[in-house]
C-alpha positions in Angstrom: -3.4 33.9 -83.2 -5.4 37.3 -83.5 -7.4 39.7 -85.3 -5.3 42.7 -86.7 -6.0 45.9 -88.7 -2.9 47.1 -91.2 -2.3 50.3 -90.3 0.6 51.0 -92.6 2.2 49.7 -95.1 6.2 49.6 -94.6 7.5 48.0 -97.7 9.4 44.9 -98.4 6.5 42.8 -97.3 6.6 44.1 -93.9 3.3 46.4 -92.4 2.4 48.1 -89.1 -0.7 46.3 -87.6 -3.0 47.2 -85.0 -4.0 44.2 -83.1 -7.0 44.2 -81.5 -5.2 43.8 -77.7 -4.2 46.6 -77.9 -0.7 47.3 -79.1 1.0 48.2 -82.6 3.1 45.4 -84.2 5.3 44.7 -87.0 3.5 42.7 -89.2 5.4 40.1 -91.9 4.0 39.0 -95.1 4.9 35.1 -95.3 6.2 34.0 -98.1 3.1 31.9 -98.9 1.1 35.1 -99.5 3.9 37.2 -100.3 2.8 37.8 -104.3 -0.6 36.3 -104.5 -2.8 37.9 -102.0 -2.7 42.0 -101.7 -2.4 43.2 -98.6 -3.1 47.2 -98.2 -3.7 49.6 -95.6 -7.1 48.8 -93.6 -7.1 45.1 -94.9 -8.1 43.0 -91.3 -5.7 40.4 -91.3 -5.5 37.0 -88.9 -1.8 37.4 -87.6 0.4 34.8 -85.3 2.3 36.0 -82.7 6.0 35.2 -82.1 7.1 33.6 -78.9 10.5 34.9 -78.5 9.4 38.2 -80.2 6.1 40.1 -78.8 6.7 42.9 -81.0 6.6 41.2 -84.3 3.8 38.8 -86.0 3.1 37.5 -88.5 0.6 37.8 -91.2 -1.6 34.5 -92.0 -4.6 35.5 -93.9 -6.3 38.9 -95.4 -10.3 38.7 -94.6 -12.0 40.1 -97.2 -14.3 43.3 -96.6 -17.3 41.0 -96.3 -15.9 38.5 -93.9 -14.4 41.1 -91.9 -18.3 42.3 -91.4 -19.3 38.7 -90.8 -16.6 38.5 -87.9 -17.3 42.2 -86.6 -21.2 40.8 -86.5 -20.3 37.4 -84.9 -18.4 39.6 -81.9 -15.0 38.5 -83.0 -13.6 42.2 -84.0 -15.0 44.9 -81.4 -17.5 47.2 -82.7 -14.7 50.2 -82.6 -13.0 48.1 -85.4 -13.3 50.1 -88.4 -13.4 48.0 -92.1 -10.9 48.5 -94.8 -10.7 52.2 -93.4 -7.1 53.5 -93.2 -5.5 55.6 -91.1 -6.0 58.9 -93.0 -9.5 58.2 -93.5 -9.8 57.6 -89.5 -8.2 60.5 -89.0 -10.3 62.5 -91.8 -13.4 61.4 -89.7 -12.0 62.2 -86.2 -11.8 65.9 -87.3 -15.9 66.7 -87.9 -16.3 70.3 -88.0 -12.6 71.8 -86.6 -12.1 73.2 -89.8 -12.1 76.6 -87.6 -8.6 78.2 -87.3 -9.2 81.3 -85.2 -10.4 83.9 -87.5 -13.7 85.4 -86.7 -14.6 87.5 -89.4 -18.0 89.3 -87.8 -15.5 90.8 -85.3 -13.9 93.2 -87.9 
């Protein structure tokens, strides 16, 4: 078992996670969870690997935002883990000030 961030949702209960090893996964929402708990885009989820598939896991429980900060404080997550961010809003902050696309106006 491992920590995992949803990176993307995929449809048909299926997601793209980001597990904290390292490497992107398939994720699949068991059937337990499947329409009682909502899993979205930068949920941190607890996920089980497969032994006969290392590409897919499975999802086994969505930490809410506030024990995802317990775990990130108890040194569970790493401190690069980002909570119930998504991917467009990680890359929204990775761009900072390159708004700039070439034009300098004061050389007209």
């Amino acid at each position: 078992q491992e920590y995992a961030q949803v990176v993307r949702m995929l449809g048909n209960g299926r997601c793209e996670c980001f597990c904290y090893d390292g490497v992107t996964r398939l994720g699949h929402i068991r059937g337990k969870m499947r329409k009682k708990v909502w899993v979205t885009a930068g949920d941190i989820v607890l996920v089980g690997k497969r032994d006969f598939q290392d590409e897919k896991v499975d999802i086994l429980h969505k930490y809410s935002a506030d024990e995802a900060r317990n775990l990130k404080q108890y040194g569970e997550l790493p401190e690069t883990a980002r909570i119930n961010e998504t991917a467009v809003d990680q890359a929204m902050a990775g761009d900072g000030d390159d708004d700039d696309i070439g034009i300098d106006f004061d050389d007209i």
